[in-house]
C-alpha positions in Angstrom: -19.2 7.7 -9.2 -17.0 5.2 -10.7 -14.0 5.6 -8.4 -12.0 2.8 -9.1 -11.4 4.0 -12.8 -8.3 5.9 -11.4 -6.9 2.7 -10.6 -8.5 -0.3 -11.7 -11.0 -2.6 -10.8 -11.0 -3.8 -7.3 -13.2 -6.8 -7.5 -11.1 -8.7 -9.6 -8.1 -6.4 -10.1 -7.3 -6.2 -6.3 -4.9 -8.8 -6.0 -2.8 -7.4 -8.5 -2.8 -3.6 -8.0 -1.1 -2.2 -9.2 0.9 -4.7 -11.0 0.2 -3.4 -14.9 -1.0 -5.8 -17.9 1.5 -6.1 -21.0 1.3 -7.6 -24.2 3.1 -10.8 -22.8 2.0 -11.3 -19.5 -1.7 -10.9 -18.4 -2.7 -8.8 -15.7 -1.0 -10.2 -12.0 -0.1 -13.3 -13.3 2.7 -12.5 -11.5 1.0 -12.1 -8.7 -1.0 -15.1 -8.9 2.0 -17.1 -9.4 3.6 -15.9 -6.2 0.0 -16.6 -4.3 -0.3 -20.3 -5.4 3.6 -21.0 -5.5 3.9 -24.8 -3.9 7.0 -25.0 -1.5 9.4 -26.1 -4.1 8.4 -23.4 -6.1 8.7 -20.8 -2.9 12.2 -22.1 -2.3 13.4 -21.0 -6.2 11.8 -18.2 -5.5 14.3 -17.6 -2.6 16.8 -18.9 -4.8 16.4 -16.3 -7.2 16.3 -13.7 -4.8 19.2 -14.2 -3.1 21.3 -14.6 -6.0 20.4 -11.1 -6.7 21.5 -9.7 -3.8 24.8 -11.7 -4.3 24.8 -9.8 -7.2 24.3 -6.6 -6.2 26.9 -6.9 -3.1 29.3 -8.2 -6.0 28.7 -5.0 -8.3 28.8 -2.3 -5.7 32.8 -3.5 -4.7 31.5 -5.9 -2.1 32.4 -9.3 -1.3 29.4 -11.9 -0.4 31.9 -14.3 0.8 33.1 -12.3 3.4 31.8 -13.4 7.4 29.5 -10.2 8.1 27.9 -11.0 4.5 27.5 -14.6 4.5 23.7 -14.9 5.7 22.8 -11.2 4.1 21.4 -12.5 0.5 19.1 -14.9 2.5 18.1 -12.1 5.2 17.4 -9.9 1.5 15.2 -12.0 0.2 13.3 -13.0 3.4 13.2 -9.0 3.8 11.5 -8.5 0.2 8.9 -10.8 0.2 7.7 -9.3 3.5 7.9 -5.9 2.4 5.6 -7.0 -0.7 3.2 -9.1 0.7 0.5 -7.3 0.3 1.0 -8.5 -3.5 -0.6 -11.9 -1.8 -3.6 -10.3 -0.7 -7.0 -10.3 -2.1 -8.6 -6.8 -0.8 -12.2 -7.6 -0.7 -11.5 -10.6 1.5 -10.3 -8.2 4.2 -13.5 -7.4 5.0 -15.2 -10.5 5.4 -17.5 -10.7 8.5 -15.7 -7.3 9.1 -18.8 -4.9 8.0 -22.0 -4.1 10.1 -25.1 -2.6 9.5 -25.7 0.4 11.9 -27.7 3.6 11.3 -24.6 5.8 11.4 -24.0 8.7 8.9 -21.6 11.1 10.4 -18.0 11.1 10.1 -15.8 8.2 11.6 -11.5 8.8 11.8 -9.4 7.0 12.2 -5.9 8.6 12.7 -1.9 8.4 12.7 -1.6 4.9 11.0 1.9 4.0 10.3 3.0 3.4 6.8 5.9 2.0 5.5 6.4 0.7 1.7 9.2 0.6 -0.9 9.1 3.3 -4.0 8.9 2.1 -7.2 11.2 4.0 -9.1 14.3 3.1 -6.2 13.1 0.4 -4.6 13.8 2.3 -1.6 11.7 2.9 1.4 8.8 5.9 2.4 7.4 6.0 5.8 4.6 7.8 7.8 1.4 8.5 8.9 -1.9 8.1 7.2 -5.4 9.2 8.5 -8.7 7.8 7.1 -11.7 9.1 7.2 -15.6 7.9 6.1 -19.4 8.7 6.2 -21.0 5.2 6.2 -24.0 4.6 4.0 -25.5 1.4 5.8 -22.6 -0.3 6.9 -19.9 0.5 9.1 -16.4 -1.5 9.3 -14.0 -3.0 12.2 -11.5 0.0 12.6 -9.1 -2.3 12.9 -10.0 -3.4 9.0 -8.8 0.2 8.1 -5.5 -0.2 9.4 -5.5 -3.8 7.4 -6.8 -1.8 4.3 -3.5 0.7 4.1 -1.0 -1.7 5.3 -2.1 -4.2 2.0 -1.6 -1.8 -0.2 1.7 -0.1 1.5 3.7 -4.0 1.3 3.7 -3.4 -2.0 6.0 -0.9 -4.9 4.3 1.9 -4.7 4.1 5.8 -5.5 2.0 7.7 -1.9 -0.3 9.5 -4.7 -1.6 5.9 -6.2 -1.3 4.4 -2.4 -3.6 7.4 -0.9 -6.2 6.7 -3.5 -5.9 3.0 -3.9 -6.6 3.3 0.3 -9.7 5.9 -0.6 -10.8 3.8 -3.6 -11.1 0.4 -1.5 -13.1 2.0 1.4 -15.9 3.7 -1.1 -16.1 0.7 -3.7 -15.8 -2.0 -0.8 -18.4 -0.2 2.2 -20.5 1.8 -0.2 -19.6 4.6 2.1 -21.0 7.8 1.2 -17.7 9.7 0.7 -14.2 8.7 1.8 -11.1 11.0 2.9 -7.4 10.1 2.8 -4.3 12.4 3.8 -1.2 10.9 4.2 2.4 12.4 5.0 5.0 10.6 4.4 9.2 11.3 4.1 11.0 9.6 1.4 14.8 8.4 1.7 14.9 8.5 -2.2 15.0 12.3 -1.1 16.4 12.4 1.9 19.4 10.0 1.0 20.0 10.4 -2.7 19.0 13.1 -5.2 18.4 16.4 -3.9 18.8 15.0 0.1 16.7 17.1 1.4 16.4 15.3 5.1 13.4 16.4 6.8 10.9 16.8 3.8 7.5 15.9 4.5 5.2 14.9 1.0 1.3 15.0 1.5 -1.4 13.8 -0.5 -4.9 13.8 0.1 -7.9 11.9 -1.5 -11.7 13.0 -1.4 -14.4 10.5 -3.0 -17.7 11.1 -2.9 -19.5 12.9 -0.5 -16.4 13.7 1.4 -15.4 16.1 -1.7 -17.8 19.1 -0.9 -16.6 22.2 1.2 -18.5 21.1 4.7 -17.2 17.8 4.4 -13.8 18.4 3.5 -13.9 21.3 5.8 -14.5 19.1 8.9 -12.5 16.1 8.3 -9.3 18.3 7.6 -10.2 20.6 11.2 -10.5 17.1 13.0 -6.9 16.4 11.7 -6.3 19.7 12.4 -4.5 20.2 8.7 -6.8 23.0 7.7 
């Protein structure tokens, strides 16, 4: 089943996910740039970045001269380019020396792993809990890979239905795995602070590849979660 079609190919597309290709710049070349900046280059790049924040403390009423605001652009920009790091990693590399072959073909889970990214249409943050689920075909993977896997693609903007099956997408394309399972629950301050602030609200989305997408399947993962 070709999986990745929902959100690009992750062989060579997996750095950039999902940074988007326009008629003037070529798909991650953003990316790329950021990846193979040289140290002059990183420090403009912290330039830049803290002159926006400048900006935006200017625009809002603010004044970046003042003493508790003095070292905040800096502290921005050294925030953002942790937050989007996972921009700077190549998915398939992740699981280098991390996969081994074992005659396993029941259902492995691995549950409550924290999430935190920014949302792309704010820029503002979304955090909880995401629980991943697989069937290996002839290779399993270092659990620990799993939580590597969701937090690449959570440091980066992001919307929880593309992040749940980018997570889904990587684990059946990368392991071959005969189906893959994804629910994650997550709040958003974009509701909870602006718009219709609705504090409290939980979102869930859940992704089924393969195997994992037939009654029995499905059935059992979501009982083990105990989100039936």
């Amino acid at each position: 089943m070709p999986s990745s079609s929902q959100t690009g190919p992750i062989n060579s597309g997996s750095l950039f996910w999902p940074a988007s290709n326009t008629a003037s710049q070529p798909p991650g070349s953003g990316t790329l740039k950021r990846l193979e900046s040289t140290p002059k280059e990183h420090a403009e790049r912290m330039q830049k970045l803290e002159g926006a924040a400048r900006t935006i403390l200017e625009c809002i009423g603010e004044d970046p001269d003042r003493e508790g605001l003095l070292n905040t652009p800096k502290r921005y920009a050294e925030a953002m380019l942790f937050l989007s790091e996972g921009y700077g990693a190549n998915v398939p590399d992740i699981l280098t020396g991390a996969t081994f072959k074992e005659k396993y073909d029941n259902l492995v889970i691995v549950k409550d792993i924290d999430i935190f990214s920014l949302c792309e249409h704010h820029m503002l943050p979304f955090t909880g809990k995401v629980h991943i689920g697989y069937i290996p075909r002839e290779h399993v993977i270092g659990l620990s890979k799993l939580t590597r896997l969701a937090e690449v693609f959570s440091r980066r903007l992001q919307i929880q239905e593309r992040l749940t099956s980018q997570i889904a997408t990587a684990i059946s394309d990368l392991l071959g795995a005969y189906g893959v399972g994804v629910v994650m629950e997550c709040s958003h301050l974009c509701m909870e602070m602006r718009g219709v602030q609705k504090v409290g609200s939980v979102t869930t989305t859940i992704c089924m590849l393969g195997s994992m997408r037939s009654d029995a399947a499905r059935e059992e993962f979501l009982t083990l979660l105990n989100r039936r």
